[in-house]
Kinemage of the C-alpha trace (Angstrom):
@kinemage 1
@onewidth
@group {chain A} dominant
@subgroup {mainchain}
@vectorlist {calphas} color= white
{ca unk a 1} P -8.750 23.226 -6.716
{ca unk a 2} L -7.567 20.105 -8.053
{ca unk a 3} L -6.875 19.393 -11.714
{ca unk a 4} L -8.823 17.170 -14.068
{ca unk a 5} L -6.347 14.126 -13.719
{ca unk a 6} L -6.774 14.379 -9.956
{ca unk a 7} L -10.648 14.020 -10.470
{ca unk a 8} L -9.952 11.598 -13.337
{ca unk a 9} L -8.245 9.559 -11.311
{ca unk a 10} L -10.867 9.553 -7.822
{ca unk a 11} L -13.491 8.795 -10.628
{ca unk a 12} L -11.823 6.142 -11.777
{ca unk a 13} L -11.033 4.333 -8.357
{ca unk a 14} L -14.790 4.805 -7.118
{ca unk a 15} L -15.967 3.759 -11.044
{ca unk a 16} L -13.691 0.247 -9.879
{ca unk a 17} L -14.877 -0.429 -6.604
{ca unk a 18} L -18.664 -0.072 -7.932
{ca unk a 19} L -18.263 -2.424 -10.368
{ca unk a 20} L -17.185 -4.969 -8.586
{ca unk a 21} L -19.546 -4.343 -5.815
{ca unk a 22} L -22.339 -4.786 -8.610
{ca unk a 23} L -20.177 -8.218 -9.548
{ca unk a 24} L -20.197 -9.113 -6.091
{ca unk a 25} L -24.244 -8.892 -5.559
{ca unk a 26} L -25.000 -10.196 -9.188
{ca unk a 27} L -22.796 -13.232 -7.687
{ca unk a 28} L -24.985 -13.349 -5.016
{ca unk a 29} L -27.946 -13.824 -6.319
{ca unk a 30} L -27.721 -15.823 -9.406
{ca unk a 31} L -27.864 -18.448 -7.227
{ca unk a 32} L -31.614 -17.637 -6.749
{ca unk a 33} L -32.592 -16.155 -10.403
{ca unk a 34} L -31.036 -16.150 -13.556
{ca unk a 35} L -27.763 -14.155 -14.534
{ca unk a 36} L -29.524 -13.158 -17.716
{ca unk a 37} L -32.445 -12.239 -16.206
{ca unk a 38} L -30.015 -10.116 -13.588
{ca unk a 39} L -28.472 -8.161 -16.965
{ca unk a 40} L -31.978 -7.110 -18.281
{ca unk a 41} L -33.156 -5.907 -15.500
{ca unk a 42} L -29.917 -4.313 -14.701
{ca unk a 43} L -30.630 -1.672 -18.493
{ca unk a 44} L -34.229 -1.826 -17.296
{ca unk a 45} L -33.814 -0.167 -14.441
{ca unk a 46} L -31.219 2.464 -15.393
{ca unk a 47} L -33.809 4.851 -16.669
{ca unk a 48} L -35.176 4.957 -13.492
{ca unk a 49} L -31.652 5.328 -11.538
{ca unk a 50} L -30.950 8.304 -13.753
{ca unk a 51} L -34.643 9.862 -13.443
{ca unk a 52} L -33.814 12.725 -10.994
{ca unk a 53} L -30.671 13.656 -12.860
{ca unk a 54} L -32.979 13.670 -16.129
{ca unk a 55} L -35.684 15.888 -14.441
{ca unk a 56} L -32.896 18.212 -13.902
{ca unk a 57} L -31.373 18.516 -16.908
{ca unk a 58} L -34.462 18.170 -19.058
{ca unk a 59} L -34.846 16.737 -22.736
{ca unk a 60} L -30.859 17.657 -23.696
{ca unk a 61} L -29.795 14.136 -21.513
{ca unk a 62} L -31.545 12.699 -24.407
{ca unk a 63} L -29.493 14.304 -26.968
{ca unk a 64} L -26.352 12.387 -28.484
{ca unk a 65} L -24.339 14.171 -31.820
{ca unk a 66} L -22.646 10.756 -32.556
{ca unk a 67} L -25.778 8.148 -32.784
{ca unk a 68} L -23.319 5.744 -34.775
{ca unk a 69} L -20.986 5.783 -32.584
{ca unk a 70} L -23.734 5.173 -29.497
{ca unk a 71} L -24.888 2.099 -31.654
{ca unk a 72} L -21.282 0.848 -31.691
{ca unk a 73} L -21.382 1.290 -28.185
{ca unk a 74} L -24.550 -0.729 -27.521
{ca unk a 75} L -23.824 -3.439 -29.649
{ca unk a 76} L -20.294 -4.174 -28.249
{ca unk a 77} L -21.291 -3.486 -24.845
{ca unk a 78} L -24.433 -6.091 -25.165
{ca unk a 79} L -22.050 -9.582 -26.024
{ca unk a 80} L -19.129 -8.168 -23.588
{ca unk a 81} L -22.615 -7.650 -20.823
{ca unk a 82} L -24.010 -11.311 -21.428
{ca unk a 83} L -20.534 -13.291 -22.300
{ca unk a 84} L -19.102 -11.567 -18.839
{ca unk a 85} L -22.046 -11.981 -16.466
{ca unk a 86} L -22.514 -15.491 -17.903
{ca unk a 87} L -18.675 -16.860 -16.785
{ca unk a 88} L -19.215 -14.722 -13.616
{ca unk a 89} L -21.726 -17.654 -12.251
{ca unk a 90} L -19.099 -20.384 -13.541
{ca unk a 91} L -15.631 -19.049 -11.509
{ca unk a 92} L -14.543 -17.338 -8.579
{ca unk a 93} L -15.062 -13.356 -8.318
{ca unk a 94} L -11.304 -12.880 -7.811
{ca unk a 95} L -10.526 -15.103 -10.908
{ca unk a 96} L -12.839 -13.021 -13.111
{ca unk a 97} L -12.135 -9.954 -12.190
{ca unk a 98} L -8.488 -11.101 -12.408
{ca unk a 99} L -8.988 -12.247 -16.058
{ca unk a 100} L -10.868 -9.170 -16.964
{ca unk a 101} L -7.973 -6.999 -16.549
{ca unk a 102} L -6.355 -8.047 -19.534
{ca unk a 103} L -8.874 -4.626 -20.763
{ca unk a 104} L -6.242 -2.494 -19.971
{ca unk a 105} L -3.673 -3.972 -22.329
{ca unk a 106} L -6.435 -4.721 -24.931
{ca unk a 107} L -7.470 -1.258 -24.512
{ca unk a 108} L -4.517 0.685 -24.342
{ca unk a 109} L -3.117 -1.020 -27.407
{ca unk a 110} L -6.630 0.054 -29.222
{ca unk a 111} L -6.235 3.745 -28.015
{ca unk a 112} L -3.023 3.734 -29.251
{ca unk a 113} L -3.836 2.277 -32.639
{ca unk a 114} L -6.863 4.510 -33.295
{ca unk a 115} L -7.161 7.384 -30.443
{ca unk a 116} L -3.666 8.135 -31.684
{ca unk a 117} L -2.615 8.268 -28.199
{ca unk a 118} L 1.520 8.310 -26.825
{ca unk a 119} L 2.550 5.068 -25.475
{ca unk a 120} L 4.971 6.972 -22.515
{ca unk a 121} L 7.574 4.847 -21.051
{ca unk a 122} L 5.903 4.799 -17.154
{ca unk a 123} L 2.459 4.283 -18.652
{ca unk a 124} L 3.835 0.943 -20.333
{ca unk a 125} L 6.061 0.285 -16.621
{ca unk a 126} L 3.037 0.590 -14.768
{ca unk a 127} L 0.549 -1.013 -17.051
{ca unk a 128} L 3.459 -4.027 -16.744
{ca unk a 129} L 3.743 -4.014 -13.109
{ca unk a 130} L 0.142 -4.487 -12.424
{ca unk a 131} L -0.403 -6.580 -15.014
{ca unk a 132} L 2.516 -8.963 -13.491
{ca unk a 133} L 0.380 -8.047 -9.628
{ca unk a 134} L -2.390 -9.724 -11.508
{ca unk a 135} L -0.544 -13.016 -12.762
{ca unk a 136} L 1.213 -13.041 -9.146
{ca unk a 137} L -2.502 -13.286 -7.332
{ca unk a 138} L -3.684 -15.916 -9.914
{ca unk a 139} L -0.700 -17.932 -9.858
{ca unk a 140} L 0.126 -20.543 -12.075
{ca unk a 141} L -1.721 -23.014 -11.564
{ca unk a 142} L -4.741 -21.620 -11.868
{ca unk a 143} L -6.501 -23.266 -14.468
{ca unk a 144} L -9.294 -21.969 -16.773
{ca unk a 145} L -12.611 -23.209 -17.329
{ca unk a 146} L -15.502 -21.954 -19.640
{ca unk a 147} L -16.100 -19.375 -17.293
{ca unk a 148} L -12.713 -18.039 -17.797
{ca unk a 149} L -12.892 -18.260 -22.085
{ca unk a 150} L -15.836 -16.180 -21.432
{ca unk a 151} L -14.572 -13.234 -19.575
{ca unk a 152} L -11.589 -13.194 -21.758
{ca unk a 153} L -13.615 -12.740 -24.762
{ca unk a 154} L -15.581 -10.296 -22.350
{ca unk a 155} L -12.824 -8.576 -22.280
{ca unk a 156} L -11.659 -8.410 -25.362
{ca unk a 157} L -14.872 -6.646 -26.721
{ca unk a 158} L -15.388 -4.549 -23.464
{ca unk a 159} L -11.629 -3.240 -24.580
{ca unk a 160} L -13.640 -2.222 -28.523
{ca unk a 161} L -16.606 -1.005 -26.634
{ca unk a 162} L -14.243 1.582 -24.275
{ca unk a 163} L -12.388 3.047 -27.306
{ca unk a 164} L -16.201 4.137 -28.453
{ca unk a 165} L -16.875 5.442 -24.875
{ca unk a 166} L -13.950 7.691 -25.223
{ca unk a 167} L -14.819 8.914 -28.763
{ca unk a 168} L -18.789 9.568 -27.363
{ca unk a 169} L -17.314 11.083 -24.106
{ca unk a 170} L -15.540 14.389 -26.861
{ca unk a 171} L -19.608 15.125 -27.578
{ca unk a 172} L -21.740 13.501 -25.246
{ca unk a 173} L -22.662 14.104 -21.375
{ca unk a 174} L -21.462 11.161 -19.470
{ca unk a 175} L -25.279 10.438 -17.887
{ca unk a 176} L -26.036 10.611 -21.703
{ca unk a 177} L -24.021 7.796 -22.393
{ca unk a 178} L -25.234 5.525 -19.550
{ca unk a 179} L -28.684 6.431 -20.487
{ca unk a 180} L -28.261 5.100 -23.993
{ca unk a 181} L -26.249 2.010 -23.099
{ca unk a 182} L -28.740 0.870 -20.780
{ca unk a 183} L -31.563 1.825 -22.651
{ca unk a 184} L -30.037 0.245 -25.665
{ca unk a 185} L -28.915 -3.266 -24.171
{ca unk a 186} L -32.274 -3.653 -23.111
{ca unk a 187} L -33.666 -5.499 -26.256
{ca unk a 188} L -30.495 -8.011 -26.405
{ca unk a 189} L -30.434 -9.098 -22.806
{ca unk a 190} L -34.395 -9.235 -23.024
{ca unk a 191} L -33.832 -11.984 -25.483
{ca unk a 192} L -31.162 -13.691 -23.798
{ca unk a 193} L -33.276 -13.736 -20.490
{ca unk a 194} L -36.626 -14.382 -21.814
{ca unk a 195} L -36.560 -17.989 -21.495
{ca unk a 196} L -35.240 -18.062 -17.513
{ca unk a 197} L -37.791 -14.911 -16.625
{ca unk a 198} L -39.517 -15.160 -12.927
{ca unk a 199} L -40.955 -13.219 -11.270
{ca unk a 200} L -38.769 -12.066 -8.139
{ca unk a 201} L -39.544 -11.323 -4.844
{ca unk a 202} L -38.868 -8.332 -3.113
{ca unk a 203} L -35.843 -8.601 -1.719
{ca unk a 204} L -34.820 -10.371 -4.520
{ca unk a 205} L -35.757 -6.829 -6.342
{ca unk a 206} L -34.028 -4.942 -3.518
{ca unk a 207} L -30.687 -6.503 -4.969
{ca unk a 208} L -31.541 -6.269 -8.196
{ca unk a 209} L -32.313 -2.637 -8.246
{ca unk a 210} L -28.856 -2.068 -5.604
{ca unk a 211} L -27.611 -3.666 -8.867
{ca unk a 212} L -28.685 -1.326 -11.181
{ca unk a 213} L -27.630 1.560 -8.704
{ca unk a 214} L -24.214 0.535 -8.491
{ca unk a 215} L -23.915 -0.177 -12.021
{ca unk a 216} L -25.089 3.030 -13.213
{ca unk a 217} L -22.778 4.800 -10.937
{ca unk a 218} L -19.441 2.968 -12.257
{ca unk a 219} L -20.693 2.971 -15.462
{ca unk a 220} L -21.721 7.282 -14.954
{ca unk a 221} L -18.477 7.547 -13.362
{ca unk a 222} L -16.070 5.832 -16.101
{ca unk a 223} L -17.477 8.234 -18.184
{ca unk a 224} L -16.679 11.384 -16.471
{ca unk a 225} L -13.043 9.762 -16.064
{ca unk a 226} L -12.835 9.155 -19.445
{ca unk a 227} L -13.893 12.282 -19.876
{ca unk a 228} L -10.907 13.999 -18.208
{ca unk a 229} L -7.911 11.375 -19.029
{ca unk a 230} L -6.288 9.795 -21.596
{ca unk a 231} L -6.915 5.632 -21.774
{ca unk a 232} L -3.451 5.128 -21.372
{ca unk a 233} L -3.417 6.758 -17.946
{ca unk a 234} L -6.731 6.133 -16.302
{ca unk a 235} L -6.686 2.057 -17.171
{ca unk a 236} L -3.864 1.120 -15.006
{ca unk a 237} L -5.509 2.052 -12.290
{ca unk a 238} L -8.219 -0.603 -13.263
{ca unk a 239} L -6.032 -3.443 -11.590
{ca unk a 240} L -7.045 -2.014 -8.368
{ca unk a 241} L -10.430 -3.904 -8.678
{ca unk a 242} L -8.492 -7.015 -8.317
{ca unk a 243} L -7.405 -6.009 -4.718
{ca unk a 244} L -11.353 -5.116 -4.045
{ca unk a 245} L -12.535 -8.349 -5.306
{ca unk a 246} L -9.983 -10.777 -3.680
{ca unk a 247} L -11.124 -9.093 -0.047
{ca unk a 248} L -15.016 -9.388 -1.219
{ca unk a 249} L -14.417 -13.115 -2.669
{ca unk a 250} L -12.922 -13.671 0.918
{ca unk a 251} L -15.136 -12.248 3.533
{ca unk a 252} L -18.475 -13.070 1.663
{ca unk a 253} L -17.707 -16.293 -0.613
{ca unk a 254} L -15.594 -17.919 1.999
{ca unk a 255} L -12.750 -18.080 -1.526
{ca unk a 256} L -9.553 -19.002 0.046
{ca unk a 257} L -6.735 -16.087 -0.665
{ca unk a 258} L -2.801 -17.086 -0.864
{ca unk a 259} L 0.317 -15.736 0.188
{ca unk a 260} L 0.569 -14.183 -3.107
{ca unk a 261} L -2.354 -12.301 -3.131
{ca unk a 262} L -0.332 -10.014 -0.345
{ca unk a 263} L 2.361 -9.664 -3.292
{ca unk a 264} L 0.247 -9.276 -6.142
{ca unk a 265} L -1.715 -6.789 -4.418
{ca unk a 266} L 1.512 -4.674 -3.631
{ca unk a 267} L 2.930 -4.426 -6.948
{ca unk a 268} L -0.860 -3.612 -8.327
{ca unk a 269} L -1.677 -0.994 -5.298
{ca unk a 270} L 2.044 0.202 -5.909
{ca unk a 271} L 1.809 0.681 -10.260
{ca unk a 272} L -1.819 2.375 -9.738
{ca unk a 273} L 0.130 4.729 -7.816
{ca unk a 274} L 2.938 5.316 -9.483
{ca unk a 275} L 1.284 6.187 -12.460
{ca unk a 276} L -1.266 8.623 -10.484
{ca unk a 277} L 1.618 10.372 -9.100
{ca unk a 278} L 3.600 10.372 -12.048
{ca unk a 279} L 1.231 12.289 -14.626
{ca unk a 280} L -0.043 14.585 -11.599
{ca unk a 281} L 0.191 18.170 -12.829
Protein backbone atom coordinates (compact mmCIF):
# COMPACT_ATOMS: atom_id res chain seq x y z
CA UNK A 1 0.00 0.00 0.00
CA UNK A 2 1.61 3.18 -0.49
CA UNK A 3 1.73 6.00 2.04
CA UNK A 4 -0.05 9.33 1.91
CA UNK A 5 3.10 11.30 0.60
CA UNK A 6 3.36 8.75 -2.20
CA UNK A 7 -0.33 9.60 -3.19
CA UNK A 8 0.35 13.24 -2.27
CA UNK A 9 2.85 13.42 -4.47
CA UNK A 10 1.04 11.38 -7.88
CA UNK A 11 -1.82 13.91 -7.01
CA UNK A 12 0.18 16.58 -7.22
CA UNK A 13 2.02 15.75 -10.61
CA UNK A 14 -1.43 14.85 -12.39
CA UNK A 15 -3.06 18.22 -10.42
CA UNK A 16 0.17 20.04 -12.68
CA UNK A 17 -0.16 18.56 -15.89
CA UNK A 18 -4.11 19.37 -15.82
CA UNK A 19 -3.64 22.71 -15.26
CA UNK A 20 -1.66 23.47 -17.78
CA UNK A 21 -3.52 21.38 -20.19
CA UNK A 22 -6.61 23.68 -19.20
CA UNK A 23 -3.91 26.78 -19.88
CA UNK A 24 -3.05 25.28 -23.00
CA UNK A 25 -6.85 25.03 -24.48
CA UNK A 26 -7.96 28.38 -22.76
CA UNK A 27 -4.85 29.63 -25.02
CA UNK A 28 -6.39 28.17 -27.74
CA UNK A 29 -9.34 29.56 -27.94
CA UNK A 30 -9.25 33.04 -26.74
CA UNK A 31 -8.34 33.69 -29.96
CA UNK A 32 -12.01 33.00 -30.97
CA UNK A 33 -14.00 34.24 -27.65
CA UNK A 34 -13.13 36.13 -24.82
CA UNK A 35 -10.68 35.00 -21.92
CA UNK A 36 -13.21 36.36 -19.48
CA UNK A 37 -15.92 34.89 -20.95
CA UNK A 38 -13.61 31.43 -20.93
CA UNK A 39 -13.26 31.97 -16.78
CA UNK A 40 -17.10 32.22 -16.23
CA UNK A 41 -17.97 29.60 -17.95
CA UNK A 42 -15.11 27.66 -16.64
CA UNK A 43 -17.16 28.07 -12.45
CA UNK A 44 -20.31 27.66 -14.52
CA UNK A 45 -19.76 24.55 -15.56
CA UNK A 46 -18.10 22.96 -12.51
CA UNK A 47 -21.39 22.09 -10.92
CA UNK A 48 -22.10 20.08 -13.65
CA UNK A 49 -18.45 18.33 -13.84
CA UNK A 50 -18.92 17.40 -10.21
CA UNK A 51 -22.75 16.24 -10.63
CA UNK A 52 -22.17 12.43 -10.53
CA UNK A 53 -19.76 12.69 -7.64
CA UNK A 54 -22.60 14.90 -5.87
CA UNK A 55 -25.37 12.29 -6.64
CA UNK A 56 -23.17 9.98 -4.83
CA UNK A 57 -22.38 11.55 -1.94
CA UNK A 58 -25.65 13.38 -1.47
CA UNK A 59 -26.38 16.84 0.33
CA UNK A 60 -23.00 16.48 2.79
CA UNK A 61 -20.72 17.74 -0.61
CA UNK A 62 -22.60 20.79 0.19
CA UNK A 63 -21.53 21.05 3.67
CA UNK A 64 -18.38 23.28 4.62
CA UNK A 65 -17.53 23.89 8.77
CA UNK A 66 -15.25 26.88 7.82
CA UNK A 67 -17.65 29.24 5.51
CA UNK A 68 -15.12 32.19 6.32
CA UNK A 69 -12.49 30.63 5.40
CA UNK A 70 -14.36 29.32 1.91
CA UNK A 71 -15.14 33.13 1.36
CA UNK A 72 -11.42 33.88 1.73
CA UNK A 73 -10.94 31.33 -0.66
CA UNK A 74 -13.34 32.67 -3.30
CA UNK A 75 -12.42 36.06 -3.09
CA UNK A 76 -8.61 35.51 -3.51
CA UNK A 77 -9.07 32.89 -5.96
CA UNK A 78 -11.50 35.31 -8.20
CA UNK A 79 -8.56 38.39 -8.90
CA UNK A 80 -5.65 35.56 -9.01
CA UNK A 81 -8.55 33.64 -11.83
CA UNK A 82 -9.12 36.93 -13.95
CA UNK A 83 -5.51 38.79 -13.42
CA UNK A 84 -3.89 35.18 -14.57
CA UNK A 85 -6.13 34.18 -17.48
CA UNK A 86 -6.02 37.83 -18.61
CA UNK A 87 -1.82 37.93 -19.10
CA UNK A 88 -2.23 34.31 -20.38
CA UNK A 89 -3.66 35.86 -23.89
CA UNK A 90 -0.76 38.62 -23.74
CA UNK A 91 2.62 36.08 -23.43
CA UNK A 92 3.81 32.83 -24.29
CA UNK A 93 2.42 29.63 -22.29
CA UNK A 94 5.98 28.70 -21.26
CA UNK A 95 6.65 32.32 -20.02
CA UNK A 96 3.52 32.26 -17.84
CA UNK A 97 3.64 29.27 -16.50
CA UNK A 98 7.34 30.06 -15.92
CA UNK A 99 6.43 33.29 -14.01
CA UNK A 100 3.74 31.61 -12.08
CA UNK A 101 6.05 29.48 -10.24
CA UNK A 102 7.26 32.08 -8.14
CA UNK A 103 3.81 30.38 -5.96
CA UNK A 104 5.96 28.07 -4.50
CA UNK A 105 8.30 30.53 -2.83
CA UNK A 106 5.35 32.94 -2.16
CA UNK A 107 3.62 30.07 -0.74
CA UNK A 108 6.00 28.27 1.17
CA UNK A 109 7.14 31.44 2.88
CA UNK A 110 3.19 31.99 3.82
CA UNK A 111 2.92 28.35 5.21
CA UNK A 112 5.74 28.94 7.10
CA UNK A 113 4.66 32.26 8.53
CA UNK A 114 1.12 31.15 9.43
CA UNK A 115 0.70 27.14 8.90
CA UNK A 116 3.61 27.13 11.32
CA UNK A 117 5.25 24.75 9.11
CA UNK A 118 9.44 23.58 9.35
CA UNK A 119 11.45 25.16 6.73
CA UNK A 120 13.88 21.66 6.36
CA UNK A 121 17.15 22.20 4.80
CA UNK A 122 16.32 19.87 1.35
CA UNK A 123 12.88 21.44 1.13
CA UNK A 124 14.66 25.00 0.83
CA UNK A 125 17.65 23.01 -1.67
CA UNK A 126 15.06 21.79 -3.79
CA UNK A 127 12.64 24.64 -3.77
CA UNK A 128 16.18 26.58 -4.91
CA UNK A 129 17.15 24.25 -7.54
CA UNK A 130 13.97 24.41 -9.41
CA UNK A 131 13.45 27.70 -8.87
CA UNK A 132 17.09 28.38 -10.54
CA UNK A 133 15.59 25.37 -13.53
CA UNK A 134 12.99 28.03 -13.95
CA UNK A 135 15.29 31.25 -14.40
CA UNK A 136 17.67 28.86 -16.59
CA UNK A 137 14.54 28.14 -19.21
CA UNK A 138 13.55 31.88 -19.19
CA UNK A 139 16.88 33.21 -19.52
CA UNK A 140 17.86 36.57 -19.15
CA UNK A 141 16.79 38.27 -21.55
CA UNK A 142 13.52 37.58 -21.41
CA UNK A 143 11.74 40.61 -20.96
CA UNK A 144 8.33 41.25 -19.31
CA UNK A 145 5.36 42.78 -20.62
CA UNK A 146 1.86 43.46 -19.02
CA UNK A 147 1.13 40.02 -19.43
CA UNK A 148 3.94 39.09 -17.25
CA UNK A 149 2.99 41.99 -14.22
CA UNK A 150 -0.18 40.16 -14.37
CA UNK A 151 0.68 36.64 -13.64
CA UNK A 152 3.08 37.79 -11.08
CA UNK A 153 0.46 39.48 -9.17
CA UNK A 154 -1.52 36.19 -10.13
CA UNK A 155 0.70 34.64 -8.34
CA UNK A 156 1.17 36.39 -5.58
CA UNK A 157 -2.57 36.10 -4.49
CA UNK A 158 -2.93 32.45 -5.84
CA UNK A 159 0.12 31.91 -3.11
CA UNK A 160 -2.80 33.75 -0.16
CA UNK A 161 -5.55 31.81 -1.74
CA UNK A 162 -3.46 28.17 -1.27
CA UNK A 163 -2.63 28.84 2.42
CA UNK A 164 -6.74 28.97 2.78
CA UNK A 165 -7.00 25.74 0.66
CA UNK A 166 -4.82 24.04 3.13
CA UNK A 167 -6.63 25.39 6.24
CA UNK A 168 -10.29 24.26 4.39
CA UNK A 169 -8.62 20.93 3.29
CA UNK A 170 -8.25 20.01 7.83
CA UNK A 171 -12.44 20.16 7.58
CA UNK A 172 -13.63 20.08 4.24
CA UNK A 173 -13.90 17.22 1.41
CA UNK A 174 -11.68 18.20 -1.39
CA UNK A 175 -14.84 18.00 -4.15
CA UNK A 176 -16.34 20.34 -1.42
CA UNK A 177 -13.88 22.81 -1.95
CA UNK A 178 -13.94 22.84 -5.79
CA UNK A 179 -17.63 22.96 -5.59
CA UNK A 180 -17.58 26.18 -3.62
CA UNK A 181 -14.76 27.87 -5.51
CA UNK A 182 -16.41 27.44 -8.67
CA UNK A 183 -19.68 28.07 -7.55
CA UNK A 184 -18.44 31.10 -5.77
CA UNK A 185 -16.24 32.79 -8.62
CA UNK A 186 -19.14 32.63 -10.66
CA UNK A 187 -20.63 36.14 -9.81
CA UNK A 188 -17.05 37.96 -10.23
CA UNK A 189 -16.03 36.52 -13.55
CA UNK A 190 -19.81 37.02 -14.65
CA UNK A 191 -19.09 40.66 -14.26
CA UNK A 192 -15.82 40.73 -15.73
CA UNK A 193 -17.18 38.81 -18.87
CA UNK A 194 -20.47 40.36 -19.27
CA UNK A 195 -19.48 42.94 -21.62
CA UNK A 196 -17.44 40.39 -24.25
CA UNK A 197 -20.45 37.56 -23.82
CA UNK A 198 -21.31 35.52 -27.25
CA UNK A 199 -22.83 33.06 -27.78
CA UNK A 200 -20.41 30.05 -28.79
CA UNK A 201 -20.69 27.44 -31.05
CA UNK A 202 -20.43 23.99 -30.38
CA UNK A 203 -17.21 23.12 -30.67
CA UNK A 204 -16.36 26.20 -29.31
CA UNK A 205 -18.45 24.68 -26.14
CA UNK A 206 -16.71 21.32 -26.62
CA UNK A 207 -13.44 23.23 -25.45
CA UNK A 208 -14.93 25.15 -23.15
CA UNK A 209 -16.54 22.43 -21.20
CA UNK A 210 -12.88 20.10 -21.81
CA UNK A 211 -11.94 23.32 -19.93
CA UNK A 212 -13.97 23.05 -17.14
CA UNK A 213 -13.18 19.18 -16.98
CA UNK A 214 -9.64 19.62 -16.71
CA UNK A 215 -9.87 22.38 -14.40
CA UNK A 216 -11.98 20.74 -11.97
CA UNK A 217 -9.77 17.79 -11.93
CA UNK A 218 -6.41 19.82 -11.02
CA UNK A 219 -8.22 21.93 -8.99
CA UNK A 220 -10.13 18.35 -7.14
CA UNK A 221 -6.80 16.93 -7.20
CA UNK A 222 -4.63 19.83 -5.44
CA UNK A 223 -6.95 19.39 -2.88
CA UNK A 224 -6.61 15.82 -2.07
CA UNK A 225 -2.68 16.58 -2.24
CA UNK A 226 -2.99 19.18 0.00
CA UNK A 227 -4.83 17.11 1.85
CA UNK A 228 -2.07 14.53 2.51
CA UNK A 229 1.24 16.88 2.48
CA UNK A 230 2.67 19.62 3.96
CA UNK A 231 3.03 22.99 1.45
CA UNK A 232 6.53 22.90 1.89
CA UNK A 233 6.83 19.47 0.29
CA UNK A 234 4.15 19.12 -2.30
CA UNK A 235 4.99 22.81 -4.04
CA UNK A 236 8.32 21.98 -5.37
CA UNK A 237 7.06 19.65 -7.35
CA UNK A 238 4.93 22.49 -9.00
CA UNK A 239 8.01 23.48 -11.27
CA UNK A 240 7.33 20.40 -13.15
CA UNK A 241 4.50 22.27 -15.05
CA UNK A 242 7.16 24.32 -16.57
CA UNK A 243 8.65 21.19 -18.35
CA UNK A 244 4.81 20.33 -19.51
CA UNK A 245 4.21 23.70 -20.83
CA UNK A 246 7.53 24.37 -22.72
CA UNK A 247 6.75 20.85 -24.79
CA UNK A 248 2.89 22.07 -25.25
CA UNK A 249 4.07 25.82 -26.19
CA UNK A 250 6.32 23.88 -28.75
CA UNK A 251 4.38 21.27 -30.54
CA UNK A 252 1.04 23.31 -30.63
CA UNK A 253 2.09 27.18 -30.59
CA UNK A 254 5.00 26.65 -32.87
CA UNK A 255 7.06 28.82 -29.47
CA UNK A 256 10.63 28.33 -30.23
CA UNK A 257 12.48 26.35 -27.13
CA UNK A 258 16.42 26.99 -26.39
CA UNK A 259 19.27 25.08 -25.45
CA UNK A 260 18.50 25.96 -21.98
CA UNK A 261 15.26 24.71 -21.73
CA UNK A 262 17.18 21.05 -21.86
CA UNK A 263 19.09 22.47 -18.64
CA UNK A 264 16.43 24.12 -16.91
CA UNK A 265 14.31 21.23 -17.32
CA UNK A 266 17.02 18.90 -15.70
CA UNK A 267 17.67 20.72 -12.64
CA UNK A 268 13.60 21.21 -12.26
CA UNK A 269 12.79 17.32 -13.23
CA UNK A 270 15.93 16.55 -10.95
CA UNK A 271 14.74 18.95 -7.48
CA UNK A 272 10.99 17.54 -7.96
CA UNK A 273 12.65 14.39 -7.43
CA UNK A 274 14.86 14.81 -4.99
CA UNK A 275 12.50 16.13 -2.74
CA UNK A 276 9.88 13.16 -3.55
CA UNK A 277 12.47 10.75 -2.69
CA UNK A 278 13.79 12.49 0.12
CA UNK A 279 10.58 12.80 2.47
CA UNK A 280 9.40 9.19 1.18
CA UNK A 281 8.53 7.19 4.28
Amino acid sequence: MMSQKSIATIYMIISGFSFVIMHSAAKYLSEQIHIFEITFLRCALVIVVLTPIIFKEGKFIFITKQPKFQIYRIITNSIAMLCFFYGLTLTTLSQVTALNLTVPIFTTLLAFLFLKEKLRKHRLFALFVGFLGTIIVLRPDISINIGGILILISALIWSVSLIFIKRLTETDSSVTISLYAGVGMIPATFVAAYPYLIMPNLYQFSIIFFIAVTGTIAQTLLNSAFKRGELAFLLPLDYLKLIWSVLIGYTIFVESTHYTLWIGGFLIVGASSYIAWKERD
